[in-house]
Chimera marker file (.cmm) of the C-alpha trace (Angstrom):
<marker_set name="trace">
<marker id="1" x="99.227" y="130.487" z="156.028" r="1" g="1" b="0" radius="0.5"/>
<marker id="2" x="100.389" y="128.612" z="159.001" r="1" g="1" b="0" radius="0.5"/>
<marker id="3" x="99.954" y="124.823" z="159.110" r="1" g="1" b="0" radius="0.5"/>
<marker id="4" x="98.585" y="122.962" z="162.168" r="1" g="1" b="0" radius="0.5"/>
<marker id="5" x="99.906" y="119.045" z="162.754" r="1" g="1" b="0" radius="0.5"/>
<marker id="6" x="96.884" y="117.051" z="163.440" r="1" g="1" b="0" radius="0.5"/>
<marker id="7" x="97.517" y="113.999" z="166.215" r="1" g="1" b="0" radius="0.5"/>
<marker id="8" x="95.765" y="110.628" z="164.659" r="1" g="1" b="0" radius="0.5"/>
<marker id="9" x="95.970" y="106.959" z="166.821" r="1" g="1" b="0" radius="0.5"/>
<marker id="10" x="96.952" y="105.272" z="163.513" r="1" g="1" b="0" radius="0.5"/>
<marker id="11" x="99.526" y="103.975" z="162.460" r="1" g="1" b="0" radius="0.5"/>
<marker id="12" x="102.993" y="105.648" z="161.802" r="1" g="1" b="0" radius="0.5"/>
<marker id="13" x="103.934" y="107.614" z="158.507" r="1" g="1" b="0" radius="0.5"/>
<marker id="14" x="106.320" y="105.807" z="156.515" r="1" g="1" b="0" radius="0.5"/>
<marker id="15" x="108.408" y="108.144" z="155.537" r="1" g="1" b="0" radius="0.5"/>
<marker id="16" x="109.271" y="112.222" z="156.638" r="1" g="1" b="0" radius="0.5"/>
<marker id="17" x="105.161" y="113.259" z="155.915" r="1" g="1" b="0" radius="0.5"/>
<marker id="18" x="102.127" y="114.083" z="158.506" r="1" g="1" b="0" radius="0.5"/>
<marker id="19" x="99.334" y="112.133" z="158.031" r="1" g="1" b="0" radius="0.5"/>
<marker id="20" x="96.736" y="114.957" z="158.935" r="1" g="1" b="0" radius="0.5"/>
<marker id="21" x="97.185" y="118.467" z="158.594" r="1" g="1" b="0" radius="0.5"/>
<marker id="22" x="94.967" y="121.874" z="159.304" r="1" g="1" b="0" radius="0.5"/>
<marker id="23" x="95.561" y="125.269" z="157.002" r="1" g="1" b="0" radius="0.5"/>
<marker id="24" x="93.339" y="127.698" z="156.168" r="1" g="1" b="0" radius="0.5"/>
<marker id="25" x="89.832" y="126.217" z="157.638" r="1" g="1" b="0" radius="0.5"/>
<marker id="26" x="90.763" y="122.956" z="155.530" r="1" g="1" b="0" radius="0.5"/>
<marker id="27" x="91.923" y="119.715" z="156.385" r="1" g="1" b="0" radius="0.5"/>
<marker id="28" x="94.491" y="117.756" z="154.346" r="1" g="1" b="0" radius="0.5"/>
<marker id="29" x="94.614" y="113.811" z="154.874" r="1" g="1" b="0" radius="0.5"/>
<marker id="30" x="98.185" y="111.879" z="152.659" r="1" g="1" b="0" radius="0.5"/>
<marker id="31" x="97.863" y="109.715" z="150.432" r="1" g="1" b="0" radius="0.5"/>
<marker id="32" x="95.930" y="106.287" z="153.061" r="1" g="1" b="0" radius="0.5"/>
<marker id="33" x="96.539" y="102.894" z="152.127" r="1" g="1" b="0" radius="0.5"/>
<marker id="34" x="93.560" y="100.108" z="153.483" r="1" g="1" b="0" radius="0.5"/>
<marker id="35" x="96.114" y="99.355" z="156.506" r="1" g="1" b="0" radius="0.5"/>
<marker id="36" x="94.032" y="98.116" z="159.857" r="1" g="1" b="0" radius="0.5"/>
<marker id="37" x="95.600" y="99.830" z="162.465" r="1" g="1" b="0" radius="0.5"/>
<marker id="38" x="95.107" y="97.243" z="164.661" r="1" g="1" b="0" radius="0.5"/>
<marker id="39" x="97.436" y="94.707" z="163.137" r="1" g="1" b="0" radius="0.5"/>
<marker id="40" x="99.357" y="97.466" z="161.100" r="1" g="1" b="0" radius="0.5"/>
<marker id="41" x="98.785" y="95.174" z="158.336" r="1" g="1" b="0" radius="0.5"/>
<marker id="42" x="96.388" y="95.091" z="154.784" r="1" g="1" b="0" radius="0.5"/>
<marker id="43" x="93.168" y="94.423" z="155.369" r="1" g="1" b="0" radius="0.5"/>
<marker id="44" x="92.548" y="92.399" z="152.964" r="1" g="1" b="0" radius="0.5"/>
<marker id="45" x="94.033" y="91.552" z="149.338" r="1" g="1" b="0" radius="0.5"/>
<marker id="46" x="91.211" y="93.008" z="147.336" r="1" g="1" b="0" radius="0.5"/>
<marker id="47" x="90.396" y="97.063" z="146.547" r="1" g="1" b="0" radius="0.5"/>
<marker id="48" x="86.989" y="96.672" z="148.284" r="1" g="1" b="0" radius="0.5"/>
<marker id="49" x="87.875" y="95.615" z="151.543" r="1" g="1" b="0" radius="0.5"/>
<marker id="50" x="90.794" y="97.855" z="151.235" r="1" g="1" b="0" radius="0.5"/>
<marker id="51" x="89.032" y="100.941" z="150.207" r="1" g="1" b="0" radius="0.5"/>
<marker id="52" x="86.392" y="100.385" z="153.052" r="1" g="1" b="0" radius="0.5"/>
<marker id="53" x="89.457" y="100.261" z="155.719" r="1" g="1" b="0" radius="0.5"/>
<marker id="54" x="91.091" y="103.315" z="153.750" r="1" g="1" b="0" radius="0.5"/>
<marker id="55" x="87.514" y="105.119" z="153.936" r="1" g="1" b="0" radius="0.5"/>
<marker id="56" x="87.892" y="104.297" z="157.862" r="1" g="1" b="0" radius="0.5"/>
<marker id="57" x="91.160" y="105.174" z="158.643" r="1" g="1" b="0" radius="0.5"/>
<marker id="58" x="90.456" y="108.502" z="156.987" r="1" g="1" b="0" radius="0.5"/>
<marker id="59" x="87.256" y="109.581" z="158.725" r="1" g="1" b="0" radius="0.5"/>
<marker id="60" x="89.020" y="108.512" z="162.157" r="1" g="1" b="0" radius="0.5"/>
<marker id="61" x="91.763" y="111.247" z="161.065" r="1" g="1" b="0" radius="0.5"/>
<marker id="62" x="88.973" y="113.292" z="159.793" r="1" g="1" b="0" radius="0.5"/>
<marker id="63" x="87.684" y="112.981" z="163.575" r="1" g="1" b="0" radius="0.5"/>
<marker id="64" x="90.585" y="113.934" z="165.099" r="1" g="1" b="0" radius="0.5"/>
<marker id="65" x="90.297" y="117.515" z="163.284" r="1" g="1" b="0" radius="0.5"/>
<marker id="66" x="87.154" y="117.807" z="164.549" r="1" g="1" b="0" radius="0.5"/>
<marker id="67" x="85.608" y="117.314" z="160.729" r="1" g="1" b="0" radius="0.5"/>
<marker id="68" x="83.715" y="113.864" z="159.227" r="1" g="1" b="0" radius="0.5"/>
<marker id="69" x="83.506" y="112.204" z="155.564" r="1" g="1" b="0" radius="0.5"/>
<marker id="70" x="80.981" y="114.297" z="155.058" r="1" g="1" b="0" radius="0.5"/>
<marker id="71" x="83.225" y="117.404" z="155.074" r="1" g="1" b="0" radius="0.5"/>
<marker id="72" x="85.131" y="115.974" z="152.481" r="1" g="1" b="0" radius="0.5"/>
<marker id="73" x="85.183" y="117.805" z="149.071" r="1" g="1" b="0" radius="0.5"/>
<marker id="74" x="87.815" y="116.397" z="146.845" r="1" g="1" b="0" radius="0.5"/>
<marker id="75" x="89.709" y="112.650" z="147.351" r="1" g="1" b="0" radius="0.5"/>
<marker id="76" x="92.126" y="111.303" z="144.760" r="1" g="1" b="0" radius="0.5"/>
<marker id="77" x="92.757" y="107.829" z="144.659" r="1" g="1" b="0" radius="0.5"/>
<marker id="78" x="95.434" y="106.595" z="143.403" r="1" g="1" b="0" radius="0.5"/>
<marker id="79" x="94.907" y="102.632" z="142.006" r="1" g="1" b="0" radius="0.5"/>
<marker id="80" x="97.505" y="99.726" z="140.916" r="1" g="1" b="0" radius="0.5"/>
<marker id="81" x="95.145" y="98.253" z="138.477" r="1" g="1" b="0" radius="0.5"/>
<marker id="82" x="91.912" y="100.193" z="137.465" r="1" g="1" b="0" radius="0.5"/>
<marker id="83" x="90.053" y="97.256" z="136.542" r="1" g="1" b="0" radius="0.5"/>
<marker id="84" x="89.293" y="96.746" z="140.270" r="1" g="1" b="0" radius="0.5"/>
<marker id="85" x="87.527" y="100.457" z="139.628" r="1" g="1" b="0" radius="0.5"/>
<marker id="86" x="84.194" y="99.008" z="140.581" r="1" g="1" b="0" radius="0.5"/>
<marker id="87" x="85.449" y="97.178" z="143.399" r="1" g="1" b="0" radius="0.5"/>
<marker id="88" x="86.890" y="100.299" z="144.867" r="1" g="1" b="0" radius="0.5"/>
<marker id="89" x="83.064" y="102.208" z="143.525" r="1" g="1" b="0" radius="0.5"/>
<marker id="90" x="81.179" y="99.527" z="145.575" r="1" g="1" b="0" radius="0.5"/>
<marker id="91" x="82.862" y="100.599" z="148.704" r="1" g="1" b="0" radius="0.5"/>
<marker id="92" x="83.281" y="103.647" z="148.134" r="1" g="1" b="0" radius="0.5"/>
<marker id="93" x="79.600" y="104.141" z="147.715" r="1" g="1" b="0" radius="0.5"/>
<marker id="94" x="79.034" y="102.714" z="151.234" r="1" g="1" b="0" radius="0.5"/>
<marker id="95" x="80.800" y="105.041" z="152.975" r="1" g="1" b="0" radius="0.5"/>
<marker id="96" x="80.267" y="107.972" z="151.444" r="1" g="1" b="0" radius="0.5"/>
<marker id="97" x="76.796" y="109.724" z="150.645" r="1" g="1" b="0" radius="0.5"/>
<marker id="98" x="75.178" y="112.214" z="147.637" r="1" g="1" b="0" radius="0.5"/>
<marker id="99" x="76.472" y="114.993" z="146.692" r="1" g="1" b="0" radius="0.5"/>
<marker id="100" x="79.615" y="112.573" z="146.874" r="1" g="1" b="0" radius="0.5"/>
<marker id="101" x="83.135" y="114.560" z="146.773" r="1" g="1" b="0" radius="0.5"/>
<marker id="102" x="84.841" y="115.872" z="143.813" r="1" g="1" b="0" radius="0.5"/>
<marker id="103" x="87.336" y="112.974" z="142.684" r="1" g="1" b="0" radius="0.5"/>
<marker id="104" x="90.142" y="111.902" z="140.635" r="1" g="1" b="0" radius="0.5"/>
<marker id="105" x="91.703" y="108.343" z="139.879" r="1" g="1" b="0" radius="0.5"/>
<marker id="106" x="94.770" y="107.808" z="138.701" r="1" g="1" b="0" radius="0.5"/>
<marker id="107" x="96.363" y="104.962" z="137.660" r="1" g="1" b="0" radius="0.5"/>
<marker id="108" x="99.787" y="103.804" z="139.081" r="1" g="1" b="0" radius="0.5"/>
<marker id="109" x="102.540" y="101.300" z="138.650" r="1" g="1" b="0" radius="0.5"/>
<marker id="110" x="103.152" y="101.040" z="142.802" r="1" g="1" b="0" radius="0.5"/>
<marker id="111" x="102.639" y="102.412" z="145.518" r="1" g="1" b="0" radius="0.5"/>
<marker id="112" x="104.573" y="102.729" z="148.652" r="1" g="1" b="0" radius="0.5"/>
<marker id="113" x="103.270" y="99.399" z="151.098" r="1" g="1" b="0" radius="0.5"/>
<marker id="114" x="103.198" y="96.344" z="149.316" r="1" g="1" b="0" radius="0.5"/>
<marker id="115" x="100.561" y="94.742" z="148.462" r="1" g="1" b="0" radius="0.5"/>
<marker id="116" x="98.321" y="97.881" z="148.244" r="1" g="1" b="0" radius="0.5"/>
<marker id="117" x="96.266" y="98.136" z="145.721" r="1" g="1" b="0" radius="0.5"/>
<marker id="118" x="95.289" y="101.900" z="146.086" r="1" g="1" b="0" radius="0.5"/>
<marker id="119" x="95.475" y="105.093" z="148.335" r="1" g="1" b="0" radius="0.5"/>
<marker id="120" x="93.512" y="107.869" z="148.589" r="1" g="1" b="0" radius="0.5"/>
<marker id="121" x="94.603" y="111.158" z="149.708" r="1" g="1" b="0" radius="0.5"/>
<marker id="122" x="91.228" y="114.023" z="151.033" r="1" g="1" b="0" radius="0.5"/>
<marker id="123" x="90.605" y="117.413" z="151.070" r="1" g="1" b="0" radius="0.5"/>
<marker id="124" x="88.000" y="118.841" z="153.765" r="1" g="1" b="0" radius="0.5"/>
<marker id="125" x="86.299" y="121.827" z="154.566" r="1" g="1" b="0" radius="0.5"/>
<marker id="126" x="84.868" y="121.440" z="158.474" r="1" g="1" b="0" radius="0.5"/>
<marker id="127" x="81.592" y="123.122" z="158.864" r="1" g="1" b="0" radius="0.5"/>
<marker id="128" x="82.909" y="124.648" z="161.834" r="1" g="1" b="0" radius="0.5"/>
<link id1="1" id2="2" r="1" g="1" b="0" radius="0.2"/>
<link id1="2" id2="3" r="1" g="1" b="0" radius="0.2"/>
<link id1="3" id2="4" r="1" g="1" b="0" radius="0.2"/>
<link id1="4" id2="5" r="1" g="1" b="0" radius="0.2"/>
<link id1="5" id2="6" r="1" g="1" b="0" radius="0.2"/>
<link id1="6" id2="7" r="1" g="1" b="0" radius="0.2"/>
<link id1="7" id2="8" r="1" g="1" b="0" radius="0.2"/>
<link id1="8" id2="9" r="1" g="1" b="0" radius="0.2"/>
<link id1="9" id2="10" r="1" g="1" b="0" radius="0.2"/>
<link id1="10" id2="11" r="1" g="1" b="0" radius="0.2"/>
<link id1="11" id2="12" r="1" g="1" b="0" radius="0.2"/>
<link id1="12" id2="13" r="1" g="1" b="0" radius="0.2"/>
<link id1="13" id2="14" r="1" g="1" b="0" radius="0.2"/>
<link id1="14" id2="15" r="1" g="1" b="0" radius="0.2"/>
<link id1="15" id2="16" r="1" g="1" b="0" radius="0.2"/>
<link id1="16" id2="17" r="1" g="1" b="0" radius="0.2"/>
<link id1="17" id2="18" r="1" g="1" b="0" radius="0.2"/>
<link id1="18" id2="19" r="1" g="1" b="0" radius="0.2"/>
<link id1="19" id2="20" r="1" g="1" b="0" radius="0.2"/>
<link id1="20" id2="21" r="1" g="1" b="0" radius="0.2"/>
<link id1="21" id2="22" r="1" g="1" b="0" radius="0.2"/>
<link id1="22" id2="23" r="1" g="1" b="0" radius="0.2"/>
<link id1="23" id2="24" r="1" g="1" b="0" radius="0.2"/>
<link id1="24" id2="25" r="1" g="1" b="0" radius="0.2"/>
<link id1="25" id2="26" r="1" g="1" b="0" radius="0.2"/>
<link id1="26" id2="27" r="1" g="1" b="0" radius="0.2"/>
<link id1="27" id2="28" r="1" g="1" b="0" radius="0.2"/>
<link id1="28" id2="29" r="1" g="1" b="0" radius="0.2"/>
<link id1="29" id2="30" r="1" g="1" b="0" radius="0.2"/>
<link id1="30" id2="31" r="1" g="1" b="0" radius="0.2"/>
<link id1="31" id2="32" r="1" g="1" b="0" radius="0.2"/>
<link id1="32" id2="33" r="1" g="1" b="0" radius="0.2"/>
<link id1="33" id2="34" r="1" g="1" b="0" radius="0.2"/>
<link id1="34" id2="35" r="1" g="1" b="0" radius="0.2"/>
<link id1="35" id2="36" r="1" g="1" b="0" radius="0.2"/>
<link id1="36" id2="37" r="1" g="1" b="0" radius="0.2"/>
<link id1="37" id2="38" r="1" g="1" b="0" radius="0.2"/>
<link id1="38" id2="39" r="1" g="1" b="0" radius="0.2"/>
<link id1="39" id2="40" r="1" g="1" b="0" radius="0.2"/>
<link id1="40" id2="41" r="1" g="1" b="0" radius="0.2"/>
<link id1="41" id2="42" r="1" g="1" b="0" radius="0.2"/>
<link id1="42" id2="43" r="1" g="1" b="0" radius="0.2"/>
<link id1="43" id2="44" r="1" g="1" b="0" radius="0.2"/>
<link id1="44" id2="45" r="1" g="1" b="0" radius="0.2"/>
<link id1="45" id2="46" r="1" g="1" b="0" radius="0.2"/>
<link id1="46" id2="47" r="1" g="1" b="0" radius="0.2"/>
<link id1="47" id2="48" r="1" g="1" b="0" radius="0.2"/>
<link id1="48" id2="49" r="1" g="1" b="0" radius="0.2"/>
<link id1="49" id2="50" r="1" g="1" b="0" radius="0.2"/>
<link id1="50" id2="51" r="1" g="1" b="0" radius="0.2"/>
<link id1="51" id2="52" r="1" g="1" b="0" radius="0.2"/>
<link id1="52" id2="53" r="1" g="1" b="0" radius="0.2"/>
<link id1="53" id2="54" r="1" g="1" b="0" radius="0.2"/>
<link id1="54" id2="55" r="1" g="1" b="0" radius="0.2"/>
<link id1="55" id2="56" r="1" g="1" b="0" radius="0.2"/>
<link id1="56" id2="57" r="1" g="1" b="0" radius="0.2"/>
<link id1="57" id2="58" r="1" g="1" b="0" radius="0.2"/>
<link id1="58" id2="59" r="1" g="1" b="0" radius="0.2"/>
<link id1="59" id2="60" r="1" g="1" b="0" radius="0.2"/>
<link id1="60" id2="61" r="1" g="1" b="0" radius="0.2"/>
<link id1="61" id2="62" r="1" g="1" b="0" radius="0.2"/>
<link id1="62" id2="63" r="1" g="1" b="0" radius="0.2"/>
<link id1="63" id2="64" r="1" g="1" b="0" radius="0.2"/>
<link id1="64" id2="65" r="1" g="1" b="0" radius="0.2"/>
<link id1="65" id2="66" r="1" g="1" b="0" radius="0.2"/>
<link id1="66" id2="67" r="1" g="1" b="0" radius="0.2"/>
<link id1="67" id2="68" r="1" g="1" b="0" radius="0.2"/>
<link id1="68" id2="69" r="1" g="1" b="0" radius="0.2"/>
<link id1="69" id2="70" r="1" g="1" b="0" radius="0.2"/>
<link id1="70" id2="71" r="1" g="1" b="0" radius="0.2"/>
<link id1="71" id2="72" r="1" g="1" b="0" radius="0.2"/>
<link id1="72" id2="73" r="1" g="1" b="0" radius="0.2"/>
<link id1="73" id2="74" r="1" g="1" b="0" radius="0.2"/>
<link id1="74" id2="75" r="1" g="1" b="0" radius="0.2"/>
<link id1="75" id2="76" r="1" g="1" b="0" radius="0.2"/>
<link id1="76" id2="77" r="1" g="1" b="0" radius="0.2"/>
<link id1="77" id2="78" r="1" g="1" b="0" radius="0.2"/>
<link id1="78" id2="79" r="1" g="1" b="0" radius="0.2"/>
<link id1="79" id2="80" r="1" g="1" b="0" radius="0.2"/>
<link id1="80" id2="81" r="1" g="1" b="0" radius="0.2"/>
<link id1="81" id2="82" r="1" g="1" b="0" radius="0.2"/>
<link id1="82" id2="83" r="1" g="1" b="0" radius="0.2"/>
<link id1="83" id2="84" r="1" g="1" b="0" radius="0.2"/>
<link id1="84" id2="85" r="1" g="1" b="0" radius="0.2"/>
<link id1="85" id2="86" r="1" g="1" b="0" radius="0.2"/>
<link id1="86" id2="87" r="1" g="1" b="0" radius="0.2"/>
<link id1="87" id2="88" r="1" g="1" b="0" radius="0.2"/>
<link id1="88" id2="89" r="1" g="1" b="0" radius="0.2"/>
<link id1="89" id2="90" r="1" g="1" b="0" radius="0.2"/>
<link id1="90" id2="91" r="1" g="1" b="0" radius="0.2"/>
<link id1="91" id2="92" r="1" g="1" b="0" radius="0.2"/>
<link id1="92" id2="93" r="1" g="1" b="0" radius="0.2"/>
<link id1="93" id2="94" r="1" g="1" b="0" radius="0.2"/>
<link id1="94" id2="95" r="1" g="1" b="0" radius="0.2"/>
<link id1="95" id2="96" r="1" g="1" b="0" radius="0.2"/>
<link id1="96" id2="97" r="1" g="1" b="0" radius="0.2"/>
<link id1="97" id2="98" r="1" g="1" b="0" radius="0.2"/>
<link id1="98" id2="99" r="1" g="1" b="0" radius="0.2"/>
<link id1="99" id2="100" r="1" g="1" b="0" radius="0.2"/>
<link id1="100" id2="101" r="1" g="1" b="0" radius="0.2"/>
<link id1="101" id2="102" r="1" g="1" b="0" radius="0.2"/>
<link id1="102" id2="103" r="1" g="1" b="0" radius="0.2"/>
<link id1="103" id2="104" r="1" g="1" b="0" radius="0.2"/>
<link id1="104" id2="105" r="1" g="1" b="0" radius="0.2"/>
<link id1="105" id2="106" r="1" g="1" b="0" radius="0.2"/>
<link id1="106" id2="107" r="1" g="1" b="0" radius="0.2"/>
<link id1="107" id2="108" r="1" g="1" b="0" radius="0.2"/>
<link id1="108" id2="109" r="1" g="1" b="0" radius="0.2"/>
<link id1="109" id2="110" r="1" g="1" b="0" radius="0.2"/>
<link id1="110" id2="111" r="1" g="1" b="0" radius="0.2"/>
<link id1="111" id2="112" r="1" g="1" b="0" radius="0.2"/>
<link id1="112" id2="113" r="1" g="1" b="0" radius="0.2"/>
<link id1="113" id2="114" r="1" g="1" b="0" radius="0.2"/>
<link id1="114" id2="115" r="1" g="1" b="0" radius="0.2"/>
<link id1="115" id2="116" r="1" g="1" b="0" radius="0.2"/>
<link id1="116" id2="117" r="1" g="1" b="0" radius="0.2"/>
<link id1="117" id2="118" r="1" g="1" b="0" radius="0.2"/>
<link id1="118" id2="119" r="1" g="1" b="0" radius="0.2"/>
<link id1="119" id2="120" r="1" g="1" b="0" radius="0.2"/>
<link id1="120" id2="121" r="1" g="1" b="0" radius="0.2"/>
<link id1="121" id2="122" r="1" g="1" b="0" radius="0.2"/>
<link id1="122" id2="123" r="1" g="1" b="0" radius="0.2"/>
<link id1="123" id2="124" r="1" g="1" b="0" radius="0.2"/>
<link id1="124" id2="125" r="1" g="1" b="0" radius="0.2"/>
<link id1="125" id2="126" r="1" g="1" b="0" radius="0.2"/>
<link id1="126" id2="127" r="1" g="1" b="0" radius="0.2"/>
<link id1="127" id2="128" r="1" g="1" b="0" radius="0.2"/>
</marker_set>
């Protein structure tokens, strides 16, 4: 199954990884940390605002495939400290509505960007 590169206006990958890509009617989005593209910095220090920018950055890539959140059937996020699980719930709630996506949350010692305190990598299916 052939893969399709998907062009997003955010910011760079960090390392030899596309951001967004098409295969088989589904989108794939890499693990997203809450980075404003604007500044190309966090932001904010906290896993709510950071999960709301994450949330944004990934429907704007969603939008560049043509697809939205609410094509989105799996997300996993991956979180430094899982006591800021409702924190990342609150926000996460806001941007996303019933029947919410399949998800996972793992717990992890670091991740990639400092100061991040969590990523989340999708899984859509477009309608179209």
């Amino acid at each position: 199954m052939p893969r399709t590169l998907v062009e997003t206006n955010l910011f760079p990958p960090i390392g030899p990884y596309s951001h967004v890509v098409k295969a088989g009617g589904q989108v794939f989005i890499s693990g997203t940390p809450g980075v404003d593209p604007g500044t190309g910095q966090l932001a904010g220090p906290d896993a709510y605002t950071q999960t709301r920018q994450t949330l944004k950055n990934i429907a704007a890539m969603l939008a560049s495939a043509d697809a939205g959140l609410d094509d989105v059937v799996h997300v996993q996020v991956n979180m430094v400290d899982v006591a800021e699980f409702a924190e990342m719930n609150r926000a996460y709630a806001e941007l996303f509505a019933e029947p919410y996506p399949a998800r996972t949350v793992i717990g992890v010692a670091a991740l990639p960007k400092p100061g991040a305190r969590l990523t989340m990598n999708v899984i859509a299916v477009p309608k179209n």
